[in-house]
N, C-alpha and C positions, 0 to 999 in steps of 0.2 A: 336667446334660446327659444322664448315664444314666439319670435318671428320665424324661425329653422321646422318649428313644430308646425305654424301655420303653414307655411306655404308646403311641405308635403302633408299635410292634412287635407287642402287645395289641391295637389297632385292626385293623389289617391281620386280623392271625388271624384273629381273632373277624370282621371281613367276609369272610373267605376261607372262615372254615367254614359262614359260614352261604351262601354262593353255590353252595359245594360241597354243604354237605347238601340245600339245595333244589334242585338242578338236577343232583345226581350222579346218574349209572346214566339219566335222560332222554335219548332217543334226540337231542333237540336238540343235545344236546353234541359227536354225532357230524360234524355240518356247521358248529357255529357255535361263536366262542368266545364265552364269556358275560365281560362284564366290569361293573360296578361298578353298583351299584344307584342308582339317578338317582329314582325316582316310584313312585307308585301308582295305581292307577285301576279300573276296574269295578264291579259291583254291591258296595256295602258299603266299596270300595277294597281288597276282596279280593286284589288280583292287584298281586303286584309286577314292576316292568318295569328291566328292567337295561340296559344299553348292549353291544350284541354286535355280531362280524364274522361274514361267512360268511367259510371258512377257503379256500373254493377263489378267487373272487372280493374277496377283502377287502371287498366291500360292508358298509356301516355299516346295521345290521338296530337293532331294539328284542325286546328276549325277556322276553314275559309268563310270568311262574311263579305257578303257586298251590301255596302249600306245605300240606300235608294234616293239618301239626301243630295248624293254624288251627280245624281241627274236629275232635280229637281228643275233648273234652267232647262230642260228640254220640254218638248210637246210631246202629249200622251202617247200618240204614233211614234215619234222618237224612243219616247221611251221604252215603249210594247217592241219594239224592234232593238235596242240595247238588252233589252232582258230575255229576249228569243234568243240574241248570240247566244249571249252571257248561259243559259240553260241547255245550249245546244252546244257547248263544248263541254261541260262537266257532265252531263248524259253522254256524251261520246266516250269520255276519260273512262266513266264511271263502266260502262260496257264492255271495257278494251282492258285485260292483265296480261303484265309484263315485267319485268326488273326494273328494264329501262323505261316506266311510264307511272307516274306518281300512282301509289296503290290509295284507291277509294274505301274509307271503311265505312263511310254512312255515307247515301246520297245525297240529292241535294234538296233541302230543304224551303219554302217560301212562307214569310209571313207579309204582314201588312210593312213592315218597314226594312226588310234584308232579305238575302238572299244567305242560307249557309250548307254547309257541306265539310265529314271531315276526311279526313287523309292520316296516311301513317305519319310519323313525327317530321314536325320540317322546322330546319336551320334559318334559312331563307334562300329571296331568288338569287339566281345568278347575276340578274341586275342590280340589287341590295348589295350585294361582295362585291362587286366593280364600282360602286360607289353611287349610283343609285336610292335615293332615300325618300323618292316621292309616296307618298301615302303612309309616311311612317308617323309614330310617337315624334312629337316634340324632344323625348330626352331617349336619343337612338343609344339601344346598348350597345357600353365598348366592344362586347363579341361580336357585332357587325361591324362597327366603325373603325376597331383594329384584325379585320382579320385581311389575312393577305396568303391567298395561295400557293402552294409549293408548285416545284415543276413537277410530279409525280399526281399530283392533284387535278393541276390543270391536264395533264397529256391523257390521265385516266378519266377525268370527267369529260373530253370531244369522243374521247373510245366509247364511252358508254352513251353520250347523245348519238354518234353515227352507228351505232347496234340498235339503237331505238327505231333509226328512222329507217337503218336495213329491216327492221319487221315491219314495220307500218308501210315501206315501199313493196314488199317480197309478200312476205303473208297474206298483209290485210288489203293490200291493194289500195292503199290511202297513201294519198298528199297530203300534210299538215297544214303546208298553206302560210303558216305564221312562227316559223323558227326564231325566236328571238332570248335575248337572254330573261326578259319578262318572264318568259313561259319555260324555263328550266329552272326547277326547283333542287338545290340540295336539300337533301331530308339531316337526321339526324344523325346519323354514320358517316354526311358527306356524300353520299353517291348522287350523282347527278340525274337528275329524273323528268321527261316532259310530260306538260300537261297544256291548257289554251289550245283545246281542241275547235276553235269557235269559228275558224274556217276553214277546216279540211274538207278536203275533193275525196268523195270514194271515186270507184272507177266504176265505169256508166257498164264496163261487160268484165266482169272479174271472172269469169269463167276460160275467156282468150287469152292470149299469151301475152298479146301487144295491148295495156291496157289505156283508153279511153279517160280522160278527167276532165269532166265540161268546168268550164272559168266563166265567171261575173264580168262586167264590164268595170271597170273601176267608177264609183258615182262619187264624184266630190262633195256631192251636197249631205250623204249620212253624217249619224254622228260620228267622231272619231273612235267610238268601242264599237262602231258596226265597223269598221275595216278592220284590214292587217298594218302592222307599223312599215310605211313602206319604205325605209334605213334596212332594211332586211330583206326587202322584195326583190324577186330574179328582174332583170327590166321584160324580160319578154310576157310577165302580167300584165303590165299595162302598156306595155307597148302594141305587144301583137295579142294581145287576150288570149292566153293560152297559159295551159300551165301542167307540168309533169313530175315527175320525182329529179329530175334531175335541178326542177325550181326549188325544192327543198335541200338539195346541194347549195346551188347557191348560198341561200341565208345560212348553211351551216359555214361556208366559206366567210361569211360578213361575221358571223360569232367568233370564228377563231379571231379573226383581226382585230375584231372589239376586245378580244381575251387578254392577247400582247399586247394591249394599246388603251390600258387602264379606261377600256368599257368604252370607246368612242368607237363609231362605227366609223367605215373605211369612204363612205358619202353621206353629206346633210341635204337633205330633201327639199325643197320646199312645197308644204301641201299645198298652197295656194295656185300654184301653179306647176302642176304634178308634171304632166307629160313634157313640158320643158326641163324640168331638172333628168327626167330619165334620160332625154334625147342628152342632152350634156354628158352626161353619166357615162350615157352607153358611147359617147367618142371617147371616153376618159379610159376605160374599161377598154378600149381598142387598144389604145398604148399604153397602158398599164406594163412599167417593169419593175428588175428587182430593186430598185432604190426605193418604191412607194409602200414596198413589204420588209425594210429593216427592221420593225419593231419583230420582226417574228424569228423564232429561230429559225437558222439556217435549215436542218434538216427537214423541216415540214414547210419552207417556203414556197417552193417549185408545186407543192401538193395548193397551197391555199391559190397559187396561183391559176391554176387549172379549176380550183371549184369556183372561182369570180369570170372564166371567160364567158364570152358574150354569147356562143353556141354553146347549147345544153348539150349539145350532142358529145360534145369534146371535154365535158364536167365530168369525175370519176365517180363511180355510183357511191351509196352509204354500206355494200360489202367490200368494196374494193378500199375505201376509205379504211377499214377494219383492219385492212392488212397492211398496212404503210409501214418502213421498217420506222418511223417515229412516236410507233405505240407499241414497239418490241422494248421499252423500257425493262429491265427486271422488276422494280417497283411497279409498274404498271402491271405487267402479265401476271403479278403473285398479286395485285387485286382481282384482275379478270378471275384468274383460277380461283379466289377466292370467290367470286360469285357464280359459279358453276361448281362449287365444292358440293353439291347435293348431286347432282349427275354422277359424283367418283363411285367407286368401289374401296372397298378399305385398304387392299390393297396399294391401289394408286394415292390415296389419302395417304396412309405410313409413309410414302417415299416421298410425297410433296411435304409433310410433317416433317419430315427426318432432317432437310434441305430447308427451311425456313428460318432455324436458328442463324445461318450465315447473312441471309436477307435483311432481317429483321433490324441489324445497325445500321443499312443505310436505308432506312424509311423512316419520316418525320414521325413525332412522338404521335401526334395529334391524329397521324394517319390510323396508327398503328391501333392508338386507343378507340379508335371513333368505328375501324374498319374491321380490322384485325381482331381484335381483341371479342369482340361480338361475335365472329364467326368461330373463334377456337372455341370459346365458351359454350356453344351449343352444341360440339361435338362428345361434351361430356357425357350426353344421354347415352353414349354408344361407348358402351363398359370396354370394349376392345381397341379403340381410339384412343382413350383417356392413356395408356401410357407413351401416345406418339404427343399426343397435344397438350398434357399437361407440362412438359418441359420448358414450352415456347410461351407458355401462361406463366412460367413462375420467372421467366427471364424481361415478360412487360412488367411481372412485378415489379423487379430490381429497378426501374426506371420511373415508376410511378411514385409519386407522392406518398406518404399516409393514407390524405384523404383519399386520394384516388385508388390505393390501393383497397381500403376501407369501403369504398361506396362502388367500386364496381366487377375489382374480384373475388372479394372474401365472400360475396353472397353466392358465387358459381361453385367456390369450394367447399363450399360445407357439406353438401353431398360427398363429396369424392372423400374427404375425409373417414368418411366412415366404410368407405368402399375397402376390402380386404382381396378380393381377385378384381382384374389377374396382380401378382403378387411386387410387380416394376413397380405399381402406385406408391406403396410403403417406400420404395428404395428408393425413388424419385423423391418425395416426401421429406427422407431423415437426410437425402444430400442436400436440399437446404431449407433445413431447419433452423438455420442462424435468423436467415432472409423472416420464415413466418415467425419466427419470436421477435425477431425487431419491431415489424409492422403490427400482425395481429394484436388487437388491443386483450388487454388482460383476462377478461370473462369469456374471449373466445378461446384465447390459448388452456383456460383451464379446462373447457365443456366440449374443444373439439382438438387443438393441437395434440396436448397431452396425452386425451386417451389413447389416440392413434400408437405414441409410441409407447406407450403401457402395450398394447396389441400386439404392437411389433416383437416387443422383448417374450409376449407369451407363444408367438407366431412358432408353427412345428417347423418353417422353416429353417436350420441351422445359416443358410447365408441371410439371413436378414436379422437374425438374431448376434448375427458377429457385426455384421454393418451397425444395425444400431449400435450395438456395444462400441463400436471404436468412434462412431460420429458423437454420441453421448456427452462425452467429455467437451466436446468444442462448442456447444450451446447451454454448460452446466451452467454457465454466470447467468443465463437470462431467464435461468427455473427461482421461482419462489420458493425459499428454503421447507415451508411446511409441505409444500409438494414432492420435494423430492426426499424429505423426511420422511413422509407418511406414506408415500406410492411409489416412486423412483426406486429407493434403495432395496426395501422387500421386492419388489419381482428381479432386481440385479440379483441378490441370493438367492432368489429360490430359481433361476435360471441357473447359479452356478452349484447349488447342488443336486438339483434334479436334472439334470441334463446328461447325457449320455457322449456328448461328444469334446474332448481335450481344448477345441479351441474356441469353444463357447467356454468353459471353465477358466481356461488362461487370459482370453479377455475378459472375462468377469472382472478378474479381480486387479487385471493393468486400468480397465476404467473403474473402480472403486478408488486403485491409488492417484487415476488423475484429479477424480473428483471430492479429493479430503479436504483438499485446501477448501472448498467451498461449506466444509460441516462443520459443525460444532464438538469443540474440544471431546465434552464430556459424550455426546453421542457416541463418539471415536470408539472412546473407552469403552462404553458401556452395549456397546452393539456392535462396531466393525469389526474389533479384535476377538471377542469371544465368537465371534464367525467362524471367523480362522482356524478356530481349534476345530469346529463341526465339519471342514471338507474329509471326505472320504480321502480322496488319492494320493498318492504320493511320488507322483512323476517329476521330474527335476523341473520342470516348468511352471507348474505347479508350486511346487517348493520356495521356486527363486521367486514367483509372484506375493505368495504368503510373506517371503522376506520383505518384498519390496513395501509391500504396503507398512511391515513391521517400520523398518530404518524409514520412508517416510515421515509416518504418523513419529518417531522418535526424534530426528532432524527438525521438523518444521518449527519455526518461531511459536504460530500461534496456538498449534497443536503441543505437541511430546505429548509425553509417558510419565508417570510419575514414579518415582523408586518403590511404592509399595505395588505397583502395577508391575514394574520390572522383575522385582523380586517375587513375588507371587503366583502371576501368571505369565508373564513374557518368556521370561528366562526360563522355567520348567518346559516352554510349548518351543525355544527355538534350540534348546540345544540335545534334543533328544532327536529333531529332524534334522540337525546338520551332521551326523553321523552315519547317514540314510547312505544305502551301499549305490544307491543310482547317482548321486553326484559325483560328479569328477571333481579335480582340484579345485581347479579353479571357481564353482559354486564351493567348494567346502570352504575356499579360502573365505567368501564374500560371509560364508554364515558367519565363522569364522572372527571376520571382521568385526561385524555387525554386535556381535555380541562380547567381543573384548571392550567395544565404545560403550553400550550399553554395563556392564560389567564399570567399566572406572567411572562414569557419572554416578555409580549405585554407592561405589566407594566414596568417591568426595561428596556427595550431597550429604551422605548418611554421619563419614567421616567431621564436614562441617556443622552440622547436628550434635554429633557428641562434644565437639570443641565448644560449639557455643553452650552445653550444659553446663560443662567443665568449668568454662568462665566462670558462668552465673554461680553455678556451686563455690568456686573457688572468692567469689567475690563476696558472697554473700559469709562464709566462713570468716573472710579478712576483716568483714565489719562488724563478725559477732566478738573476735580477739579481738580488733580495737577499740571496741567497747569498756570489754573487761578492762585491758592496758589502761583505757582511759582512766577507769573506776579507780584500777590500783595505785596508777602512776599521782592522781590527785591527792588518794593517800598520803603517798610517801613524801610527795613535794610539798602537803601540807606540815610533812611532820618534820621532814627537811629546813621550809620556809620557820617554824618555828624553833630550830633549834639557829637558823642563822639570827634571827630576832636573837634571840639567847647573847648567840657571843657576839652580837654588837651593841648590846644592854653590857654585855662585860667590859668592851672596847675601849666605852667611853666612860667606866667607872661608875655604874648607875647601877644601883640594885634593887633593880625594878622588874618584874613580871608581866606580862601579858595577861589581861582578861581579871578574873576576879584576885587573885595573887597580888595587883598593881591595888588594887581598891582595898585588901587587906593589908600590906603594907601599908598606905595610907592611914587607915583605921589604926593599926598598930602605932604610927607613931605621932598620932595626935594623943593616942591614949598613952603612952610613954612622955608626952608634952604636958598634959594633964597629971602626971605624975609626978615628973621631977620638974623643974623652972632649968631652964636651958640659958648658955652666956649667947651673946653677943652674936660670936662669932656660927655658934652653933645655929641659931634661928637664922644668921645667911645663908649657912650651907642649904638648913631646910627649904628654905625659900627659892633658893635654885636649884635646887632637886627638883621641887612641886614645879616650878617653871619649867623645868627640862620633860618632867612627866607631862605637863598642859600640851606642849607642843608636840611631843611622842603622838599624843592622842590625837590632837587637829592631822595629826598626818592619815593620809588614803592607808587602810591596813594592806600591809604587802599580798599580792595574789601571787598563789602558785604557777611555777613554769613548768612545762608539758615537759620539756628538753632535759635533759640530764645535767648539770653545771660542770662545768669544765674546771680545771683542777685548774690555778694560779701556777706561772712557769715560776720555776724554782730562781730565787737569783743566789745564782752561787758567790762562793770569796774565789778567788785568785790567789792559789797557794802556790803558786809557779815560783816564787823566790822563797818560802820557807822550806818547799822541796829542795831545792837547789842546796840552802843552807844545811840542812839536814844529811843529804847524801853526801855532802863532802865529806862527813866524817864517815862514812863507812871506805872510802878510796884505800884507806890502807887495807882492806877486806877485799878489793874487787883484784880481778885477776881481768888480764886482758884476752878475751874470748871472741871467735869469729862471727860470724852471723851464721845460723840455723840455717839448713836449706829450707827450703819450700814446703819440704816433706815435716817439718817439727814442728811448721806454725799452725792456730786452727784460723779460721774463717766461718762465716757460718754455715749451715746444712740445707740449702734448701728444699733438696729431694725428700727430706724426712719431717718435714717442716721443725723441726728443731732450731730454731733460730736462734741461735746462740754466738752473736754478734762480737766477736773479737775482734772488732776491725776501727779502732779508733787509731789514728798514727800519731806519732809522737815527731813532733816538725825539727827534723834536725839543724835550721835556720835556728831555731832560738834557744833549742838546746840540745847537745849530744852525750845521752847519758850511758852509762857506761856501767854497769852494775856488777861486773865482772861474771857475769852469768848469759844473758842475754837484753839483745841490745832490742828484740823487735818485739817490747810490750805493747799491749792495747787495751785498754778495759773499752765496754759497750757502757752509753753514756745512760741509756734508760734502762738500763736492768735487760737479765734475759724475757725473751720473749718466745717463749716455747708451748704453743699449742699443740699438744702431745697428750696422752694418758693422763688422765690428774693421778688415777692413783701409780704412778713414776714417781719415785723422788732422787733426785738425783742429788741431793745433800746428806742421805739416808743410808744407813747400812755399815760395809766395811770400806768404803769407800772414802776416800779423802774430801773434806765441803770445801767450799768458797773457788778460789781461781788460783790453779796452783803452775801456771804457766808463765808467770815472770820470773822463776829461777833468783829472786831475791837474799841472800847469803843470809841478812838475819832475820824474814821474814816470813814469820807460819801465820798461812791466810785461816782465818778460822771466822767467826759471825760472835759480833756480841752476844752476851748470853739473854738480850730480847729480843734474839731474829730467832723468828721462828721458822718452821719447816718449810722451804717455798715450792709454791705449786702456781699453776697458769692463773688459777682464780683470783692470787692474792699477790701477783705478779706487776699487774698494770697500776701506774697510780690513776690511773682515771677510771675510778668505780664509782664514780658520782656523789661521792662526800670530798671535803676538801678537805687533804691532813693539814694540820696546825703547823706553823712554820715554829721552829725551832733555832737559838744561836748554834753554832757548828762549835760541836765536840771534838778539842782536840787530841784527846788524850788518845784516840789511836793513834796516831800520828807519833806523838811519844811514845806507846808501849811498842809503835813497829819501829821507830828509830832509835830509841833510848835503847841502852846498855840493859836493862834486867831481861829479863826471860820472860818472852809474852804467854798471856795467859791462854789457853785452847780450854773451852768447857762446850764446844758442840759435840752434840749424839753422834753425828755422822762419821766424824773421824773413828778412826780402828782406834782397839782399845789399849795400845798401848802408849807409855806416857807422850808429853809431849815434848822431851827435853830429849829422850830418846829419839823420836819419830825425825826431829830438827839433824841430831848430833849425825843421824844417817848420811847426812848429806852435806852440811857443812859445817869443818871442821873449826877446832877452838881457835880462838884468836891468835896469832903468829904462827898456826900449822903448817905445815906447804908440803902436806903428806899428798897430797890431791891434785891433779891438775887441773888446767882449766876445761880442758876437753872433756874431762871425766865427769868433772861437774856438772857439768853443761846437761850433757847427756845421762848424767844421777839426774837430774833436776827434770829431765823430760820425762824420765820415766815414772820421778813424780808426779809432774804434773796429769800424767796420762791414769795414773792409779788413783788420784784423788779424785775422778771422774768416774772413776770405771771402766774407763775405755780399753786397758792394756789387752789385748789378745782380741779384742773387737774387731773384724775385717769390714765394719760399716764404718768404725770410726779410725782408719786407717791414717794418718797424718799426709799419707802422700796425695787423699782424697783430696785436700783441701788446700786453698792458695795463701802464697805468703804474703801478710797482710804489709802495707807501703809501713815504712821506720821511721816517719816523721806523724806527730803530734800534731796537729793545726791550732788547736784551741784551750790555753788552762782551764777554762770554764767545765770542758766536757773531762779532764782530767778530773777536779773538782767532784762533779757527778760523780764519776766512778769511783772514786773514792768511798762518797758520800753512800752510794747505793751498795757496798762493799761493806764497809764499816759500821753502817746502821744512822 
């Protein structure tokens, strides 16, 4: 790194001293600064050219130095005659203005150690770009060392040397004398320019038509900066010592050759011995054809050919050279015209403007920028120009860099920006404004792009106020959002309500809808919408615009509307203007639309809002009752848990208590031992009682269950063969009867919820009973199940109780006299106590099959007896007054009135289906019995 530091540390110097020794104590120094040596150029490339400012003007100068160290090897005389050329061509230069002749802006200056003098800005020579690097920096910039000419370049820098030398032949009546590519300077734009005036011939009678140019003898012995390079000389200089304009044809014919021929001239000389290389020459030059002119293009061959013949008489002059159709290039003529673009009238300016855009793609960048681009730019002074030439500026923009656009157009524009007539500027301007917001850097787009179009949208123009309005939108993404918060969107409103004309209004508000996506939700809300409501008009264009921005702003993901905005203010402001008599259908339809959508998100949002209260309320309710439940149910299951402790303290024969009752029994009957003297066998019992109580206690105390306890299934007997036994003996009582239709059995009710389950079968497989009544009994195995009215009783009244549909000869169903009233509450056996099991009583069984007269003492049955109520229907033992039919059908109508049902068209018998005639199971027989009988 210290070594990279050094050696440009070193660099510097060593350029610093040598800028300073060649140009210290020169009066140049006093107005200009001198900066960094770029080229060389002149007779020999004698003169080196540096890069300078004038310090009062900052203007960008070129400062020619000849440093004097260059001829120190010469004699004082030499050298007074090297520095007489050297001063007698830059006093020529300096006397003589022209386009085509390097412009002088400080003459030429002498100190003790240089020679300087400056010039407009220069690139370097023409001998530097051909490859030429004598008298240069050691570290030559890559801008010389890669630059390489275009054809456009090259055909328009020989046009503009052979205009040079048509003046300098025609006007000024001067020979130059020394055409070389040394002594043609491109400047800073490129254009090609002569200077190395250090041997031109005036004309001895410029006053005569035929002019006069006396010639030197050629002296071998000067120094070489007292001659001409003579690789460029006509031969008839030194051959026959004479010399005309048409010898400066010549040497312009040896530059074009060196041009095509990467800078080698077309003969090598030898100084040594001059007049022999010419004589050779000039036979070479005799037979000169076109195979020794290949490097040149064809179309100006036959032309370079004639300016190297050996008669000057027969060389075409430097006007006629002007006119060759090989500098009718289009590139070329549109630089010409561009350098006579101050001669136009505006007129002819606008039309050559108008026609430039189509030019302009085929001309190199470098042209465009260096040549082009300099001359549009100064037509900006002339306000009436500016809308031919600002287009052709904004189209090198599109091609330029950043930087480039940044450093060499933005600074032309900033005036024009501000310019308001004539009124094209603006509309040129907003067409592409994409272009200045990409490039323009940020502080300029705030301080000059922007206000322009704040201008434009105040402009009394209506077409430039619609232009903007519709371009607006296509460069919104590249506005910084507080810009077009705080300045953008206030002049869009008050241009659409102050405005006078429909379609400045109507595009108002299509470029508000294109530019929402680029704002902020809440802005929306709180400023674009309540807009809406303030337009006056109400044209259908108008209208559907108001919509559009509405269903917009309501659609967009990152926008919408919120339901207290819809319902508020939306809905009130769109449905009072979709009934507006200026719409036709089809807008009525879109209002229409527009506000059915809006309308069902107002419903489901709002609708999902109360659902979710609903929950939360409904949830919050469910945890305040299970709470309570909790509270009661631990209650109950505690009072439960202790009454199961109870009967399994009884189970096991232990009469023991829980809690202090266990510990006062104890107390009790040690003081009952202390009492009496106990045997034997007594104080063992005690002893395993106290043991049975010790481990009671090591046990975990039972904890309560949340759960209801489920009722133990009953295990019934199997009375399927004492039934059997028992009905035998009623056979001589049974008559044999058919089956019931369909219509006399019940089933249960489901429509009523009455469920009152006759549907148990009786399995004719294992037994076919025969009752002399009816054959298709059923009892339901778990009791009825009837969730109906509690206060119903259908055991209750005049009605007959219990199941009076098995038509049984000697059996009156009635309810022991501890069945009480039955209702649904007291129906289920699973109420969450467990009833106590009980042996099975058989003595209904006897009172229904035994011979005495069963007992009836329920409420429900009618009031009168029961021997009577029985005798109705079946007759005394050996009667056969009755048939079986009769019976049958006595016995339904029984059965139907012990119910209540008789005359009921709900409880129709044909309602309900005949239940299957087989049994499956004694067990559920059993039940029914059991739940029947008590």
């Amino acid at each position: 790194m210290e070594s990279m530091l050094n050696k440009l540390k070193s660099t510097v110097t060593k350029v610093t001293a040598d800028v300073t020794s060649a140009v210290m104590g020169n009066p140049v120094t006093r107005e200009f600064d001198v900066g960094r040596h770029i080229a060389s150029g002149g007779n020999g490339l004698a003169w080196k050219i540096f890069n300078g400012t004038k310090k009062s003007t900052k203007q960008e100068v070129a400062v020619f130095v000849f440093d004097k160290k260059l001829i120190d090897k010469y004699q004082k005389f030499e050298k007074d005659q090297i520095i007489d050329s050297l001063k007698r061509g830059v006093q020529q230069l300096t006397r003589l203005r022209h386009p085509r002749l390097l412009t002088v802006q400080h003459p030429l200056e002498e100190s003790r150690d240089c020679l300087a003098f400056c010039t407009e800005p220069v690139f370097a020579s023409l001998a530097n770009v051909l490859g030429n690097w004598e008298n240069l920096p050691s570290s030559i910039s890559p801008d010389i060392k890669d630059y390489k000419l275009y054809d456009v370049e090259t055909k328009y820098g020989l046009l503009q040397v052979s205009e040079g030398l048509s003046f300098l032949h025609s006007s000024v009546k001067m020979v130059h004398g020394n055409v070389t590519p040394e002594n043609i300077i491109l400047n800073k734009s490129g254009a090609w320019k002569i200077m190395g005036f250090d041997f031109c011939v005036s004309s001895s009678n410029p006053s005569e038509q035929e002019p006069k140019f006396p010639c030197k003898e050629w002296d071998p012995n000067l120094p070489s900066l007292c001659l001409p390079n003579p690789e460029y000389l006509a031969p008839e200089y030194i051959l026959s010592v004479s010399c005309e304009t048409a010898s400066d044809m010549y040497s312009l014919g040896t530059v074009m050759y060196a041009v095509f021929n990467k800078g080698k001239p077309i003969f090598e000389v030898n100084k040594q011995d001059i007049y022999k290389s010419f004589s050779r020459q000039l036979d070479q030059l005799s037979r000169l054809g076109s195979s020794s002119l290949t490097s040149i293009p064809e179309e100006v061959r036959d032309h370079v050919k004639l300016l190297l013949n050996v008669t000057p008489t027969v060389r075409p002059d430097a006007d006629q050279m002007t006119k060759i159709p090989f500098f009718d290039d289009v590139g070329a003529v549109t630089l010409q015209y561009f350098d006579t673009l101050f001669q136009r009238d505006n007129l002819q300016k606008s039309q050559f403007f108008k026609g430039l855009p189509k030019v302009l793609p085929k001309l190199p960048k470098r042209v465009i920028v260096q040549r082009i681009l300099p001359a549009l730019t100064s037509e900006f002074v002339n306000p009436d120009m500016v809308p031919f030439v600002l287009p052709n500026v904004l189209l090198i923009a599109e091609e330029c860099t950043k930087e480039e656009y940044v450093k060499l157009i933005l600074p032309e524009l900033g005036p024009v920006f501000k310019q308001q007539e004539p009124i094209q500027i603006l509309l040129i301007f907003l067409q592409k404004m994409d272009l200045l917001l990409t490039k323009t850097p940020p502080d300029e787009i705030k301080n000059s792009v922007l206000p322009m179009v704040y201008r434009a949208l105040e402009a009394p123009s209506i077409q430039i106020q619609e232009l903007c309005l519709n371009i607006i939108p296509t460069f919104a993404n590249l506005i910084d959002y507080p810009s077009m918060k705080n300045a953008l969107i206030p002049r869009i409103k008050n241009a659409c309500l102050q405005t006078s004309s429909l379609a400045v209004r109507v595009n108002s508000l299509v470029c508000l809808g294109k530019i929402l996506e680029y704002l902020d939700k809440w802005f929306v809300l709180d400023d674009i919408l309540p807009f809406l409501q303030q337009i006056p008009s109400k044209e259908p264009a108008v209208l559907m615009g108001i919509l559009g921005i509405y269903k917009c702003t309501f659609t967009h993901k990152k926008l919408g509307i919120t339901k207290e905005q819809l319902a508020g203010k939306v809905l009130p402001h769109l449905i009072p203007l979709s009934i507006e008599n200026n719409l036709n259908l089809n807008q009525f339809s879109s209002f229409i639309a527009v506000i059915k959508e809006m309308l069902s998100r107002l419903e489901s949002e709002h609708r999902t809002k109360l659902e979710q209260l609903h929950m939360m309320q409904e949830q919050q309710r469910s945890l305040d009752i299970g709470n309570q439940m909790n509270a009661s149910e631990e209650t109950s299951v505690t009072h439960v848990g202790s009454q199961q402790i109870d009967k399994v303290f009884n189970n096991i024969g232990a009469d023991l208590l829980t809690g202090g009752e266990s510990e006062n029994k104890e107390d009790g009957l040690q003081n009952k031992q202390k009492r009496a003297s106990l045997t034997l066998e007594e104080k063992q019992k005690l002893a395993k009682e106290q043991e049975q109580a010790q481990k009671l206690k090591s046990q975990q105390p039972l904890k309560p269950q949340l759960h209801t306890p489920v009722a133990p299934v009953k295990q019934t007997k199997d009375l399927t063969d004492t039934l059997m036994d028992n009905m035998t003996s009623l056979t001589s009582l049974s008559v044999s009867t058919p089956k019931l239709s369909a219509s006399s059995t019940f089933t249960s009710v489901p429509s009523t919820g009455l469920n009152m389950m006759f549907s148990t079968p009786i399995d004719n497989t294992k037994r076919n009973l025969t009752n002399g009544l009816n054959a298709n009994m059923g009892f339901q195995t778990s009791g009825f199940s009837m969730p109906v009215n509690p206060n119903q009783n259908f055991f209750s009244g005049t009605s007959t109780a219990g199941v009076s549909t098995a038509g049984v000869s000697t059996m009156t169903l009635g309810a022991p006299p501890t069945l009480s009233n039955y209702s649904p509450l007291s129906s289920a056996p699973a109420a969450g106590k467990q009833a106590p099991q009980r042996p099975a009583d058989m003595s209904a069984l006897n009172n229904l099959f035994g011979p005495q007269k069963p007992k009836v003492s329920m409420n429900q049955l009618s009031q009168q007896k029961p021997n009577q109520w029985l005798n109705q229907f079946v007759p005394p033992p050996g009667s056969s007054g009755m048939g079986s039919a009769a019976m049958g059908s006595q016995v339904n109508v029984m059965g139907q009135a012990a119910f209540g049902m008789q005359g009921n068209p709900f409880f129709n018998p044909q309602n309900f289906a005949q239940p299957p005639t087989t049994m499956t199971s004694s067990s559920s027989a059993s039940n029914d019995l059991k739940d029947l009988f008590g």
